[in-house]
mmCIF entry with sequence, helices, sheets and N, C-alpha, C, O atoms, coordinates in Angstrom:
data_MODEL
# 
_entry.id   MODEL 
# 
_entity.id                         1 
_entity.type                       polymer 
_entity.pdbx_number_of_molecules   1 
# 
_entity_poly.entity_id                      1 
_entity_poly.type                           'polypeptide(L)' 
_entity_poly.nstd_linkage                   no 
_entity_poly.nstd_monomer                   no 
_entity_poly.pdbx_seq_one_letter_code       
;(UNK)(UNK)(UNK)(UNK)(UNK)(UNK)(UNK)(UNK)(UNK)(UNK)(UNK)(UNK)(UNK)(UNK)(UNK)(UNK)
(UNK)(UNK)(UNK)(UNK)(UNK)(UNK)(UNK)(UNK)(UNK)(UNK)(UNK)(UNK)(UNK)(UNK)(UNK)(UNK)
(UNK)(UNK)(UNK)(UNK)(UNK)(UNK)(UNK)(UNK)(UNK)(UNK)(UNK)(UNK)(UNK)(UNK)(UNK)(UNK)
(UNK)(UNK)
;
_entity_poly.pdbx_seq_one_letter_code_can   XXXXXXXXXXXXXXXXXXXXXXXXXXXXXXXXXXXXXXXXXXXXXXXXXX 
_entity_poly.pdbx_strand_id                 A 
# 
loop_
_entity_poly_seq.entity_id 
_entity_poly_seq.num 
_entity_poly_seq.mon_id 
_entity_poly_seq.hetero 
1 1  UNK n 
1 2  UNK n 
1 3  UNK n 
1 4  UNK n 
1 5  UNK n 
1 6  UNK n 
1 7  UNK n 
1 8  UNK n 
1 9  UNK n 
1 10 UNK n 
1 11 UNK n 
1 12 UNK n 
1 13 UNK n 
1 14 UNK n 
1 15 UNK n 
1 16 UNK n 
1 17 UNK n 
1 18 UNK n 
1 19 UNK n 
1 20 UNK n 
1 21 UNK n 
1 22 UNK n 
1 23 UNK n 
1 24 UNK n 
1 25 UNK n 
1 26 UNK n 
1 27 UNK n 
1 28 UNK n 
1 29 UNK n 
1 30 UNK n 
1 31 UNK n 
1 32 UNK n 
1 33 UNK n 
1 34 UNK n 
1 35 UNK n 
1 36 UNK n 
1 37 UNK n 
1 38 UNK n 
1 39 UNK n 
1 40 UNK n 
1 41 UNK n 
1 42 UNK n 
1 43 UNK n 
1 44 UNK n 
1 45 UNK n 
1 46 UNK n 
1 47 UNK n 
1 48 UNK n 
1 49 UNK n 
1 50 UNK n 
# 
_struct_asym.id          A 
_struct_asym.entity_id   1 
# 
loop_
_struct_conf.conf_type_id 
_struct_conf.id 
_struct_conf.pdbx_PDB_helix_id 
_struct_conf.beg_label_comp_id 
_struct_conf.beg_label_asym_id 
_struct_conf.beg_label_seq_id 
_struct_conf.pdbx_beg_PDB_ins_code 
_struct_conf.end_label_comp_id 
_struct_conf.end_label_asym_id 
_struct_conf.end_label_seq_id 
_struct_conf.pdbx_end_PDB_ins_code 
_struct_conf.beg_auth_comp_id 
_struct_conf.beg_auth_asym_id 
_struct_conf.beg_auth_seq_id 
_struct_conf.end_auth_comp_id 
_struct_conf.end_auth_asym_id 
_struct_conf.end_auth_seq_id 
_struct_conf.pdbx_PDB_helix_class 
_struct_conf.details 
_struct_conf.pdbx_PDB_helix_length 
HELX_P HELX_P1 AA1 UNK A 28 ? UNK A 44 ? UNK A 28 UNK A 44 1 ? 17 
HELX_P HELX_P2 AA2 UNK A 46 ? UNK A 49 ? UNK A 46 UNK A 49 1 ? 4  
# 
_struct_conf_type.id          HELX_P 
_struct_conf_type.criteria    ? 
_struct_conf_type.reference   ? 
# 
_struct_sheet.id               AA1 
_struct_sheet.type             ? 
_struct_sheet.number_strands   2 
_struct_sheet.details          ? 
# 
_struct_sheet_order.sheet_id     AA1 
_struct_sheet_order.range_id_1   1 
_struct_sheet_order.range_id_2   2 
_struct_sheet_order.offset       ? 
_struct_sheet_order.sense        anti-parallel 
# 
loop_
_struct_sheet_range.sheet_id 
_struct_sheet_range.id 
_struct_sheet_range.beg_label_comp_id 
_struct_sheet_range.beg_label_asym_id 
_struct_sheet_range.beg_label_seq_id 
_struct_sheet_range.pdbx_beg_PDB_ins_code 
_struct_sheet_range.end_label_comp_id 
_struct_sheet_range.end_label_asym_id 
_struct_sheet_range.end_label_seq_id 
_struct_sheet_range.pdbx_end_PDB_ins_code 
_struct_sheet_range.beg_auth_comp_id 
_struct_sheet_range.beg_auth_asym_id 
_struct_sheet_range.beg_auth_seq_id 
_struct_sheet_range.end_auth_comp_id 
_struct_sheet_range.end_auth_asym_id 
_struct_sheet_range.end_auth_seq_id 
AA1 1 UNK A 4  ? UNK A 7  ? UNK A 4  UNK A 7  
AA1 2 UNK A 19 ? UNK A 22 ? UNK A 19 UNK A 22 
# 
loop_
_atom_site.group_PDB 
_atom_site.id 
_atom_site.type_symbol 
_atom_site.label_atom_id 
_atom_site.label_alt_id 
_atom_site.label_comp_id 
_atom_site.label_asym_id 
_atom_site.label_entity_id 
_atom_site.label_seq_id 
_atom_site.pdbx_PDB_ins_code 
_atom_site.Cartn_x 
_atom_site.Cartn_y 
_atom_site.Cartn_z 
_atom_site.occupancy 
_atom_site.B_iso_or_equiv 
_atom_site.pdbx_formal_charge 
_atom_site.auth_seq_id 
_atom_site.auth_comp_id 
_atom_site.auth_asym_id 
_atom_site.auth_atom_id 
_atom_site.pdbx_PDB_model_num 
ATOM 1   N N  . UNK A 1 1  ? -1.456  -2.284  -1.606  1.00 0.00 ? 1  UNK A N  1 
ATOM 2   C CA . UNK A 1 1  ? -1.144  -3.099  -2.743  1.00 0.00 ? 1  UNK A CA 1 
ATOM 3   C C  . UNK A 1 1  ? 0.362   -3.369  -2.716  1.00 0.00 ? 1  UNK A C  1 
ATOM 4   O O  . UNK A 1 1  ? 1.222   -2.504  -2.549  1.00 0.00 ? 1  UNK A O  1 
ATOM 5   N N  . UNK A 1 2  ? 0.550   -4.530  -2.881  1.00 0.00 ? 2  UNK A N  1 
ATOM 6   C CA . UNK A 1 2  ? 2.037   -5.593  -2.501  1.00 0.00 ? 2  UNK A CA 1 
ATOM 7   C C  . UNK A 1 2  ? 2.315   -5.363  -4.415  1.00 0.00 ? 2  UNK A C  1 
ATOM 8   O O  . UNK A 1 2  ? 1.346   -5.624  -5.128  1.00 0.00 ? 2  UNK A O  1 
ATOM 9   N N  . UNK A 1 3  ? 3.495   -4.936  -5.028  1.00 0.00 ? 3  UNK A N  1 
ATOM 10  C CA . UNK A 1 3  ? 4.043   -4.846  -6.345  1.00 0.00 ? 3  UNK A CA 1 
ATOM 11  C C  . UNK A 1 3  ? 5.513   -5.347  -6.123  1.00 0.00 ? 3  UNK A C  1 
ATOM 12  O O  . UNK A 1 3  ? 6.162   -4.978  -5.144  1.00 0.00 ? 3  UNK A O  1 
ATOM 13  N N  . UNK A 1 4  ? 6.008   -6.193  -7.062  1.00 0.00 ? 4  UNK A N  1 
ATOM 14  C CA . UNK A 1 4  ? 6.797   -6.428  -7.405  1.00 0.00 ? 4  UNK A CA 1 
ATOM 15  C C  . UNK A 1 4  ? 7.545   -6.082  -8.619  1.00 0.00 ? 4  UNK A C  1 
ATOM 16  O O  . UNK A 1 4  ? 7.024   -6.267  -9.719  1.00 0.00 ? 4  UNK A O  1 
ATOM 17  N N  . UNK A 1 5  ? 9.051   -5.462  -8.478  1.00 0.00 ? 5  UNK A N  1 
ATOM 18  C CA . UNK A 1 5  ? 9.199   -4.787  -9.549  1.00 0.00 ? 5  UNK A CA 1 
ATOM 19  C C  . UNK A 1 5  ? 10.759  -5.336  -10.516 1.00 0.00 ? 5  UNK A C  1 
ATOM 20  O O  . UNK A 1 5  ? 11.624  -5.924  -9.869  1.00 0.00 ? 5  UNK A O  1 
ATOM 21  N N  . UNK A 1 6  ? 10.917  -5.164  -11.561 1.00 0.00 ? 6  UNK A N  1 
ATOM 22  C CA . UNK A 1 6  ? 11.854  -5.481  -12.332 1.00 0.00 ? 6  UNK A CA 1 
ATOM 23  C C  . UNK A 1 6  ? 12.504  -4.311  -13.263 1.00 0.00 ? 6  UNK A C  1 
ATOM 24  O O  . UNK A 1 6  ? 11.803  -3.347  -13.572 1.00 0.00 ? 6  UNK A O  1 
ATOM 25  N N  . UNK A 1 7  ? 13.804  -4.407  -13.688 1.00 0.00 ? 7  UNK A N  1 
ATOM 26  C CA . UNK A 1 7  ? 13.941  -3.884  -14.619 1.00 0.00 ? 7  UNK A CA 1 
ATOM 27  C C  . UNK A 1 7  ? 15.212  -4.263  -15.783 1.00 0.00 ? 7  UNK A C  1 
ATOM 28  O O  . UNK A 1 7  ? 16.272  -4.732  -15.368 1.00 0.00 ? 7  UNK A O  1 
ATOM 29  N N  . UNK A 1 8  ? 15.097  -4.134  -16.547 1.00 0.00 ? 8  UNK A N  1 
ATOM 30  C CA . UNK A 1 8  ? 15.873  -4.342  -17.974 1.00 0.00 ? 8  UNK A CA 1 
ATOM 31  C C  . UNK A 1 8  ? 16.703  -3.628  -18.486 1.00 0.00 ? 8  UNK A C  1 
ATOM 32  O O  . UNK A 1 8  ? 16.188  -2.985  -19.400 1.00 0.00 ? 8  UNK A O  1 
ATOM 33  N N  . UNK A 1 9  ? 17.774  -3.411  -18.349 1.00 0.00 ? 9  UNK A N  1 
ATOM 34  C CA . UNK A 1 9  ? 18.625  -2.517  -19.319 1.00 0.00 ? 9  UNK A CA 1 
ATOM 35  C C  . UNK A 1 9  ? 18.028  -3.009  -20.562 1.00 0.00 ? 9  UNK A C  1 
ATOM 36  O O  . UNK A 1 9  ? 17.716  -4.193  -20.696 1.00 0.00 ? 9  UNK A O  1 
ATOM 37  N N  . UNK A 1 10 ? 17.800  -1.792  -21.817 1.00 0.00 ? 10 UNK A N  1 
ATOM 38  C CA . UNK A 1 10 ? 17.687  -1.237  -23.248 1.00 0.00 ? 10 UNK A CA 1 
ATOM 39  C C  . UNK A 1 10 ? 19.020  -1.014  -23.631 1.00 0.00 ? 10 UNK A C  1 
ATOM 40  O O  . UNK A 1 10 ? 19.797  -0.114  -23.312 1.00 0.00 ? 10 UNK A O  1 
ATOM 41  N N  . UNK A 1 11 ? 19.243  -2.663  -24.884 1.00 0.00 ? 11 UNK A N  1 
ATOM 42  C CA . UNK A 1 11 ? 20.585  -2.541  -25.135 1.00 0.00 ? 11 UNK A CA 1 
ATOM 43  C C  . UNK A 1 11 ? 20.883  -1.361  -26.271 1.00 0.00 ? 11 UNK A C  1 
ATOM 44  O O  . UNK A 1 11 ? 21.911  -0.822  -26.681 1.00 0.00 ? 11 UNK A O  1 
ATOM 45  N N  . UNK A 1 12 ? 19.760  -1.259  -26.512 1.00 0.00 ? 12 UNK A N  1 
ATOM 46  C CA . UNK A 1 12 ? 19.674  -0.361  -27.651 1.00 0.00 ? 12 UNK A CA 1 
ATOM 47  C C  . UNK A 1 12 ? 19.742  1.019   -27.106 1.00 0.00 ? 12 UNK A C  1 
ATOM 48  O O  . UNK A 1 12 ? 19.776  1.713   -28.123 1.00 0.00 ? 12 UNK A O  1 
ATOM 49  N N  . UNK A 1 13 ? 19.772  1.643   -26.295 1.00 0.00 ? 13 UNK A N  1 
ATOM 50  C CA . UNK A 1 13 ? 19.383  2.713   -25.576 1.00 0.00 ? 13 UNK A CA 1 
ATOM 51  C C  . UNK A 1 13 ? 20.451  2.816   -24.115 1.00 0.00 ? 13 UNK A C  1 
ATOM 52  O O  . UNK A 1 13 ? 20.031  2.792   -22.958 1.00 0.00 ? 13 UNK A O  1 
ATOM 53  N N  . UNK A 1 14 ? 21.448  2.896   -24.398 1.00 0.00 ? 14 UNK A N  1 
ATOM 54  C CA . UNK A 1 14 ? 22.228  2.872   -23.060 1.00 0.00 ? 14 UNK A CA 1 
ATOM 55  C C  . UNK A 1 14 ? 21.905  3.969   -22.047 1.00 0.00 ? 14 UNK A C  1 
ATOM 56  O O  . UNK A 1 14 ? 21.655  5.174   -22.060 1.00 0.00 ? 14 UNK A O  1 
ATOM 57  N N  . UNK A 1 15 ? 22.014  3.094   -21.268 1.00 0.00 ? 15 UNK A N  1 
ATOM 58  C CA . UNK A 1 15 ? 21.536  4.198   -20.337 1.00 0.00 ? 15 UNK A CA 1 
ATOM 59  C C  . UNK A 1 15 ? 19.776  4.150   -19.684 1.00 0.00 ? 15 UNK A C  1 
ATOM 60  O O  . UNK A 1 15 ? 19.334  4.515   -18.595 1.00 0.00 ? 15 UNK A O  1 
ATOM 61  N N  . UNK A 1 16 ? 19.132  3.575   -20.810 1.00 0.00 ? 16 UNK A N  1 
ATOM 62  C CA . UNK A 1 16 ? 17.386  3.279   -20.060 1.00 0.00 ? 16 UNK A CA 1 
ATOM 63  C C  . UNK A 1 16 ? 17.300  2.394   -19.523 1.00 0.00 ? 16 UNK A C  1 
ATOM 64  O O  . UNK A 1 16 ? 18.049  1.421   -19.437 1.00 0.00 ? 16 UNK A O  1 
ATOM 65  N N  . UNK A 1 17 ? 16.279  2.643   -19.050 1.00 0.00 ? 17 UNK A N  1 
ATOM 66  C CA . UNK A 1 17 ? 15.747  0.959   -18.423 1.00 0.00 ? 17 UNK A CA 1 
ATOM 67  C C  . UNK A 1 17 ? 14.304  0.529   -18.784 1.00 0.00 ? 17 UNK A C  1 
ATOM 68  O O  . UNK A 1 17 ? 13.543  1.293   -19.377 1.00 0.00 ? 17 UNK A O  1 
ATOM 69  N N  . UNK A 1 18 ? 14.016  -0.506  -18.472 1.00 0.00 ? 18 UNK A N  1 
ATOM 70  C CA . UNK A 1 18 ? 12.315  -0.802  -19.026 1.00 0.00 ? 18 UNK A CA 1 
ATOM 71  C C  . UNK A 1 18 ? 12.004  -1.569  -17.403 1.00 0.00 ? 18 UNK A C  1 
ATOM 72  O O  . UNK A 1 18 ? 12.405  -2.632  -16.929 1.00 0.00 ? 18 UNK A O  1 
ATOM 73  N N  . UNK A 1 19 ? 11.017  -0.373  -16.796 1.00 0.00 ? 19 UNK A N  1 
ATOM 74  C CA . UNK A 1 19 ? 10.554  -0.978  -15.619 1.00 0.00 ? 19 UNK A CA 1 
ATOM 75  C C  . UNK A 1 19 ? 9.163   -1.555  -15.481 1.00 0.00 ? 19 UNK A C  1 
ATOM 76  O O  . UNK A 1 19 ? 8.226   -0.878  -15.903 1.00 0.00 ? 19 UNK A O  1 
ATOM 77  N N  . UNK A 1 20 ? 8.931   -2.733  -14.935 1.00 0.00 ? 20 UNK A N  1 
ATOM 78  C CA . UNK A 1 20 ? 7.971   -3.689  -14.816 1.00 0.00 ? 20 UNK A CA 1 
ATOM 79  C C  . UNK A 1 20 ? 7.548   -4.176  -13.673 1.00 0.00 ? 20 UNK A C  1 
ATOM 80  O O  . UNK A 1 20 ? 8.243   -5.036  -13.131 1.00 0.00 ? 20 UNK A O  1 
ATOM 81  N N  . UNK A 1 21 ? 6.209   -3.700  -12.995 1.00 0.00 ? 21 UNK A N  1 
ATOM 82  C CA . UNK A 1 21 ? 5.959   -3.673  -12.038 1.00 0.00 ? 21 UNK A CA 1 
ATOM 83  C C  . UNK A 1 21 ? 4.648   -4.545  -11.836 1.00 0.00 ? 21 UNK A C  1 
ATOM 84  O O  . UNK A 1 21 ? 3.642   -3.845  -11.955 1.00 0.00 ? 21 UNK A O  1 
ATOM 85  N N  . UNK A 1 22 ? 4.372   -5.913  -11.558 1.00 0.00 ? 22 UNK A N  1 
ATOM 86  C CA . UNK A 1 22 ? 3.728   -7.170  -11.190 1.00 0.00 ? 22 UNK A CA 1 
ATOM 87  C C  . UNK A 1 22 ? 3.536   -7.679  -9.968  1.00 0.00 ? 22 UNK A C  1 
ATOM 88  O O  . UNK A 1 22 ? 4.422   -7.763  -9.118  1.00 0.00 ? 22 UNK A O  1 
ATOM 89  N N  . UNK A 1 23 ? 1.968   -8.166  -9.779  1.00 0.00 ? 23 UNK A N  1 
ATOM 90  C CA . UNK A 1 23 ? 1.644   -8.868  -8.389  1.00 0.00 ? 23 UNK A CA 1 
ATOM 91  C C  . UNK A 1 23 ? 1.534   -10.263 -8.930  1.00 0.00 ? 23 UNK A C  1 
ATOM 92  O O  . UNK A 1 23 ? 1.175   -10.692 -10.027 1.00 0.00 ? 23 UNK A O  1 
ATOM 93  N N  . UNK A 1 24 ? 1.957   -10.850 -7.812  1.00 0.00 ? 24 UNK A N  1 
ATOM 94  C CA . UNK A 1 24 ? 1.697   -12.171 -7.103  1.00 0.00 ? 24 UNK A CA 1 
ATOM 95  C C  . UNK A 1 24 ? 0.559   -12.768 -7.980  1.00 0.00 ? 24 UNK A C  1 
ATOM 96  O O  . UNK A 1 24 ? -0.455  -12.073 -7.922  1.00 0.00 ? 24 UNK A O  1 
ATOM 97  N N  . UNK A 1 25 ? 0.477   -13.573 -8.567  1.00 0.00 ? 25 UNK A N  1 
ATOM 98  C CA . UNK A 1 25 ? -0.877  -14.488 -9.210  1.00 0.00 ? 25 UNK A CA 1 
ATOM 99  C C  . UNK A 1 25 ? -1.707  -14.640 -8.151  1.00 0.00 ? 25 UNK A C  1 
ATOM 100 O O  . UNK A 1 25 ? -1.216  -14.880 -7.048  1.00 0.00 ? 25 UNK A O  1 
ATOM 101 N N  . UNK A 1 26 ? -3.430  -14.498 -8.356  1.00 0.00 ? 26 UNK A N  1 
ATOM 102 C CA . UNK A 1 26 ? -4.109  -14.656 -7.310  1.00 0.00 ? 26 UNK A CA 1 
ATOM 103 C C  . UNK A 1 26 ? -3.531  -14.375 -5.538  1.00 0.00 ? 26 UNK A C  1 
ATOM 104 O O  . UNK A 1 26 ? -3.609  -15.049 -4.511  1.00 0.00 ? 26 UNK A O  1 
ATOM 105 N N  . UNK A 1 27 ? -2.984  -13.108 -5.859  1.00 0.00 ? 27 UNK A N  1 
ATOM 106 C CA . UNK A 1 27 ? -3.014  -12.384 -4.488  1.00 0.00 ? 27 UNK A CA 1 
ATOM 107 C C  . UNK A 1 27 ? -4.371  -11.203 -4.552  1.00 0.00 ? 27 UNK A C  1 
ATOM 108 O O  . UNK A 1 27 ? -5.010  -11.027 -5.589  1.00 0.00 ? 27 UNK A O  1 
ATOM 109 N N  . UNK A 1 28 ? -4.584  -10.654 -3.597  1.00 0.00 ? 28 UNK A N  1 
ATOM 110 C CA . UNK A 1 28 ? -5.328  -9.573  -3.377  1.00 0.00 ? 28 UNK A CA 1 
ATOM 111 C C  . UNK A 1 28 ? -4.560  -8.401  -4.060  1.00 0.00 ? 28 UNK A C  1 
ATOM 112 O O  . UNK A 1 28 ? -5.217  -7.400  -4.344  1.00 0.00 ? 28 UNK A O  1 
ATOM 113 N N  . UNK A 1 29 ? -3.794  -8.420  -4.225  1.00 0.00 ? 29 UNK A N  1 
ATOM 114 C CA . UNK A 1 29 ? -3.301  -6.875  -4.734  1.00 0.00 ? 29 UNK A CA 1 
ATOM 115 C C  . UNK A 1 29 ? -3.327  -7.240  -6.548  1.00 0.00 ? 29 UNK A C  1 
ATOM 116 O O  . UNK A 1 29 ? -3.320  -6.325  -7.372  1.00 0.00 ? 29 UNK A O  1 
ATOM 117 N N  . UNK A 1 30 ? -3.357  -8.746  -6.952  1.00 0.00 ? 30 UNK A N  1 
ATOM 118 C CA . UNK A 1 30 ? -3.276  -8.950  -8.187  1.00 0.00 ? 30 UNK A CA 1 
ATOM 119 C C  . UNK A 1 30 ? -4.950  -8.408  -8.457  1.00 0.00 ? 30 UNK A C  1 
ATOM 120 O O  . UNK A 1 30 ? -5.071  -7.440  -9.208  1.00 0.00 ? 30 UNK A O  1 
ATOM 121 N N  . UNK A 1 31 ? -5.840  -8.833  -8.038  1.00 0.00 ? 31 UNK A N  1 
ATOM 122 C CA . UNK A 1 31 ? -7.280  -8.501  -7.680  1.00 0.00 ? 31 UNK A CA 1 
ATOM 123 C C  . UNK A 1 31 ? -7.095  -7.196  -8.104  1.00 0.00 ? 31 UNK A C  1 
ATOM 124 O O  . UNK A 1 31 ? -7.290  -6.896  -9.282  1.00 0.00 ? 31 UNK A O  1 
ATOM 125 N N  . UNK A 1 32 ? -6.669  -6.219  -7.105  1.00 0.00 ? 32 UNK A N  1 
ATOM 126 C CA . UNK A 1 32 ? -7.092  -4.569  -6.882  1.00 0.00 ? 32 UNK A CA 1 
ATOM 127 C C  . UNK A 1 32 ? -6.074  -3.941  -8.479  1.00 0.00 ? 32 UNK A C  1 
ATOM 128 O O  . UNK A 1 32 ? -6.219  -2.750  -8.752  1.00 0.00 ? 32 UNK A O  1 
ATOM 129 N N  . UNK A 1 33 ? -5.322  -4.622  -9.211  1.00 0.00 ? 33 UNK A N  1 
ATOM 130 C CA . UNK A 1 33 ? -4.432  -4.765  -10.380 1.00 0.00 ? 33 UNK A CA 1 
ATOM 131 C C  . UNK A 1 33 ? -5.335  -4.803  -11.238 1.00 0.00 ? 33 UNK A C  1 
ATOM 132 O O  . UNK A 1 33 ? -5.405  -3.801  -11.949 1.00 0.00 ? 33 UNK A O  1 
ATOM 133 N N  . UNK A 1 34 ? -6.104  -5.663  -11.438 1.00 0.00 ? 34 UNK A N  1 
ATOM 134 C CA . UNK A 1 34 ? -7.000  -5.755  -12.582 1.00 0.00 ? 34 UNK A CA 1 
ATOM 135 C C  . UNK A 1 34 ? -8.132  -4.645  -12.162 1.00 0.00 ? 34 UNK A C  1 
ATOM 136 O O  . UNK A 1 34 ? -8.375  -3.791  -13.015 1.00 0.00 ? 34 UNK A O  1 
ATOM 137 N N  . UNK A 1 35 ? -8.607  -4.604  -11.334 1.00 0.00 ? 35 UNK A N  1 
ATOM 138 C CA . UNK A 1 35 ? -9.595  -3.828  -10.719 1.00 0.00 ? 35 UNK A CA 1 
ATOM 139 C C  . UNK A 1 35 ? -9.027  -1.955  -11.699 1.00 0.00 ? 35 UNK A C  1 
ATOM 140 O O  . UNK A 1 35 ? -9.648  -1.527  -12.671 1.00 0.00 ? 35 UNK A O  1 
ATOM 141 N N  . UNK A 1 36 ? -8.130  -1.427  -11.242 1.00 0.00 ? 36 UNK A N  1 
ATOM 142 C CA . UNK A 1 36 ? -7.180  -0.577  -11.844 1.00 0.00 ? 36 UNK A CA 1 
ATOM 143 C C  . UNK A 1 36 ? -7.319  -0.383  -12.912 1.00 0.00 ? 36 UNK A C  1 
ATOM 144 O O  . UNK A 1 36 ? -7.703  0.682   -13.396 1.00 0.00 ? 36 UNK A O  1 
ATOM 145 N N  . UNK A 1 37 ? -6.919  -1.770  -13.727 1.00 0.00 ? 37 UNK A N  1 
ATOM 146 C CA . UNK A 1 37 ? -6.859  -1.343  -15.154 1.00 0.00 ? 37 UNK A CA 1 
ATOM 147 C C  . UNK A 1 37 ? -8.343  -1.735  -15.900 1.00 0.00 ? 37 UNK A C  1 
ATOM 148 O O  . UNK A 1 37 ? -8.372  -1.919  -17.117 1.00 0.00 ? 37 UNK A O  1 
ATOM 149 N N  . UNK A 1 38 ? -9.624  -1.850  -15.029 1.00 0.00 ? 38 UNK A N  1 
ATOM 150 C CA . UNK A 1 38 ? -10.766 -2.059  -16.099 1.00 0.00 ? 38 UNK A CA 1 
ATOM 151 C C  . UNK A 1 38 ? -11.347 -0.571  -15.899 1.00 0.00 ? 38 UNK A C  1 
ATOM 152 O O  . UNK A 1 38 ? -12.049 -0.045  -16.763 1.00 0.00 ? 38 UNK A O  1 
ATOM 153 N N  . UNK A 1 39 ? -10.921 0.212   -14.412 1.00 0.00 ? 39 UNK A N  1 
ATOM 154 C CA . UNK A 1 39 ? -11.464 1.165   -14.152 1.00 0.00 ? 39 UNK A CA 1 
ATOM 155 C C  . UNK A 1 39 ? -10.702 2.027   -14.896 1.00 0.00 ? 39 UNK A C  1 
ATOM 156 O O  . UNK A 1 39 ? -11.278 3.100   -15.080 1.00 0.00 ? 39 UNK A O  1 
ATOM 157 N N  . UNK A 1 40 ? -9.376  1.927   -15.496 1.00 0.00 ? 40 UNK A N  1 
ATOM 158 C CA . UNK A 1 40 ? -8.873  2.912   -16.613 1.00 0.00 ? 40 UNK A CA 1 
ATOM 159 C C  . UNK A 1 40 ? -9.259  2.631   -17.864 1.00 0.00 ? 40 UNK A C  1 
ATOM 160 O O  . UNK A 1 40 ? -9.269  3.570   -18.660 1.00 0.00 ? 40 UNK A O  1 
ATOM 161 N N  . UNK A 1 41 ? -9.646  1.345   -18.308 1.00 0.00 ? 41 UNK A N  1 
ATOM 162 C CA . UNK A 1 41 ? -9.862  0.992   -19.856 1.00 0.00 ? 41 UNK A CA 1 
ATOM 163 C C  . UNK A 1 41 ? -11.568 1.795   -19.647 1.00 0.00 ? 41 UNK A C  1 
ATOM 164 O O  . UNK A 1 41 ? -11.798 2.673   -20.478 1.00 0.00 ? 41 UNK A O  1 
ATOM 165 N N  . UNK A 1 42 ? -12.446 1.576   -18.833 1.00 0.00 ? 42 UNK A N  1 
ATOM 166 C CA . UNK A 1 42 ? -13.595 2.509   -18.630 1.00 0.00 ? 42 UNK A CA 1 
ATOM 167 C C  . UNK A 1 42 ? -13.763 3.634   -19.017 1.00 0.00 ? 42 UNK A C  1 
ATOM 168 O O  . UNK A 1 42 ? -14.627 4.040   -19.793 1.00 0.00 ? 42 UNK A O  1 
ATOM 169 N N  . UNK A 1 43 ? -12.618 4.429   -18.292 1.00 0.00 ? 43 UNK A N  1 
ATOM 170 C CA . UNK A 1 43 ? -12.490 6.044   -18.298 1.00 0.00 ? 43 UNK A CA 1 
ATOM 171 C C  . UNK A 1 43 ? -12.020 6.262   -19.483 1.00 0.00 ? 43 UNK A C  1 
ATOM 172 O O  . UNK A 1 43 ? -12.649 7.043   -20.197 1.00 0.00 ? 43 UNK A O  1 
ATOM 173 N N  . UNK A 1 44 ? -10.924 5.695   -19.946 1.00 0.00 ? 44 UNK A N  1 
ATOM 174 C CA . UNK A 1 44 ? -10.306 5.864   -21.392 1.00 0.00 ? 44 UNK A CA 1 
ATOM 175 C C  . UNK A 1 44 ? -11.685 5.801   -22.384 1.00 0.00 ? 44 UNK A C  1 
ATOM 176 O O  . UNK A 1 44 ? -12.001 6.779   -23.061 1.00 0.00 ? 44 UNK A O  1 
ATOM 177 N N  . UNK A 1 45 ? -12.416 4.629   -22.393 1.00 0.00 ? 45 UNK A N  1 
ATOM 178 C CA . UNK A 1 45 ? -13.668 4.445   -23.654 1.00 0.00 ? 45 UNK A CA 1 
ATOM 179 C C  . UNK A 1 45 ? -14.323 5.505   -23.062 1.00 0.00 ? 45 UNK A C  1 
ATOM 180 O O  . UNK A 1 45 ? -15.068 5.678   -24.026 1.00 0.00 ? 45 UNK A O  1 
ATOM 181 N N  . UNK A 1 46 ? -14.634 6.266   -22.370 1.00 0.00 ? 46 UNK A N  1 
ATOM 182 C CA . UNK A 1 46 ? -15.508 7.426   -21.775 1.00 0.00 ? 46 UNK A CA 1 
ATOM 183 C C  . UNK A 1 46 ? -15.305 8.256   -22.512 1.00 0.00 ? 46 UNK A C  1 
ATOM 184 O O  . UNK A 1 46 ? -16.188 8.787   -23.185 1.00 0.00 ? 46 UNK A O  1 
ATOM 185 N N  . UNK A 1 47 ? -13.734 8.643   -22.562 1.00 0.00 ? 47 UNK A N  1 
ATOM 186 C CA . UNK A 1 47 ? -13.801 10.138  -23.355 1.00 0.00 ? 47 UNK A CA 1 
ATOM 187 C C  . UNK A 1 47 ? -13.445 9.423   -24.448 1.00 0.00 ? 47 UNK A C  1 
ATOM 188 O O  . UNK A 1 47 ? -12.226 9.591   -24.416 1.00 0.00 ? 47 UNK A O  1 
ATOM 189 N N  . UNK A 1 48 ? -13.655 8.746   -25.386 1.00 0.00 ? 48 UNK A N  1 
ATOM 190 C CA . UNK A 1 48 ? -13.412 8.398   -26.527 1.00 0.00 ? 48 UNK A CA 1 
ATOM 191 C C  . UNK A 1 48 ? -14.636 9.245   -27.081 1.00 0.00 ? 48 UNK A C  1 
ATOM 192 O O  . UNK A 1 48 ? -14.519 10.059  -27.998 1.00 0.00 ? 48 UNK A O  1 
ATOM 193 N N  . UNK A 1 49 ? -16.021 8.914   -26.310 1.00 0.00 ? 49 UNK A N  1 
ATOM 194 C CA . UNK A 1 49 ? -17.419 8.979   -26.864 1.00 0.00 ? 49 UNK A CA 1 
ATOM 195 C C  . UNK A 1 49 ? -17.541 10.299  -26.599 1.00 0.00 ? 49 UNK A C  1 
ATOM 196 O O  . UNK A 1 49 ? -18.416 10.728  -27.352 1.00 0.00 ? 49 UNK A O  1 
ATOM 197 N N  . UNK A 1 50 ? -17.051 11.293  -25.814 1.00 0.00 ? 50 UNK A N  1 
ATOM 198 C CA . UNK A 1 50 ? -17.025 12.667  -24.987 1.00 0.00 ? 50 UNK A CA 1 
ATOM 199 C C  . UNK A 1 50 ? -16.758 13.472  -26.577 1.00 0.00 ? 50 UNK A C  1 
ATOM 200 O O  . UNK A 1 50 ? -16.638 14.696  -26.636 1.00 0.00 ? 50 UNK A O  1 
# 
């Protein structure tokens, strides 16, 4: 998986950063990205019901 990453100084917060890490629109790794996060929103509603 190909990620592209960013980050922001927090003017409010010297010293942090806010890191942001994004694929390519309709690449394969944007694919395996969503793939990721339905297989965590899954597991998350799993133990909701647990």
């Amino acid at each position: 998986m190909t990620l592209r990453m960013e980050a922001f100084d927090v003017r409010s917060s010297p010293g942090q950063q806010l890191v942001v890490y994004h694929a390519d629109v309709g690449s394969p790794s944007a694919g395996a990205l969503q793939l990721l996060g339905a297989l965590d929103a899954t597991r998350a509603e799993e133990q909701k019901t647990d």
